[in-house]
N, C-alpha and C positions, 0 to 999 in steps of 0.2 A: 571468729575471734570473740575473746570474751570482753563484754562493755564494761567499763572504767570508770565509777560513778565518784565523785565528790564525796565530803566528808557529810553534806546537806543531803544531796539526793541520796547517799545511805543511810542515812538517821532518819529518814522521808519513806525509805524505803520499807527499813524495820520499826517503823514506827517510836524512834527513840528519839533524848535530843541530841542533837552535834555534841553537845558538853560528855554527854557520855561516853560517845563514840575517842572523843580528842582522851578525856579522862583515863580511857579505858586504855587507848597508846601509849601516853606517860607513865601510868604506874603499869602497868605491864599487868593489871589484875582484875577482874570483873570479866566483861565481854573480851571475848577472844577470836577476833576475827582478822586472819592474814592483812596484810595491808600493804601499798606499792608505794614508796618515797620516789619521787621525781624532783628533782632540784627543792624548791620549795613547798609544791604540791604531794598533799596526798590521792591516792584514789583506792578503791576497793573494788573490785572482781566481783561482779553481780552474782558469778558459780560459789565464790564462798560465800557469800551473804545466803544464798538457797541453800548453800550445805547446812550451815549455821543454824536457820532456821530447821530443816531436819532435822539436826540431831539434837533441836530442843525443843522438838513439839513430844507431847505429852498427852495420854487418855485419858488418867488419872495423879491427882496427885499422889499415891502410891507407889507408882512407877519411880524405878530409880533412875542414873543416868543411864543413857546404854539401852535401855528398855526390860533392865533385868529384875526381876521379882524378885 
């Protein structure tokens, strides 16, 4: 099963702040990373948070998204 982290321990995680992460929920723009509503809590799926970082690590600033030349 995949672990269930907080809007803290994911902004902890990727290095970002909470503000960004909540920011980034409400206007539906910026970071884009699935997210689980529970009653009042949110959490985030540690597998997208790794996808996420995947598919935005980068070699070069060059590099488009995708990793297409």
């Amino acid at each position: 099963m995949d672990k269930l982290l907080t809007t803290k321990q994911a902004s902890e995680y990727l290095g970002l702040s909470p503000v960004t992460l909540s920011n980034a929920r409400y206007t539906g723009t910026g970071i884009k990373i699935p997210y689980i509503k529970m009653s009042s809590s949110v959490r985030y799926k540690q597998s997208d948070l790794d996808k996420y970082i995947e598919t935005n690590t980068r070699n070069n600033t060059g590099e488009n998204r995708g990793g297409k030349v």
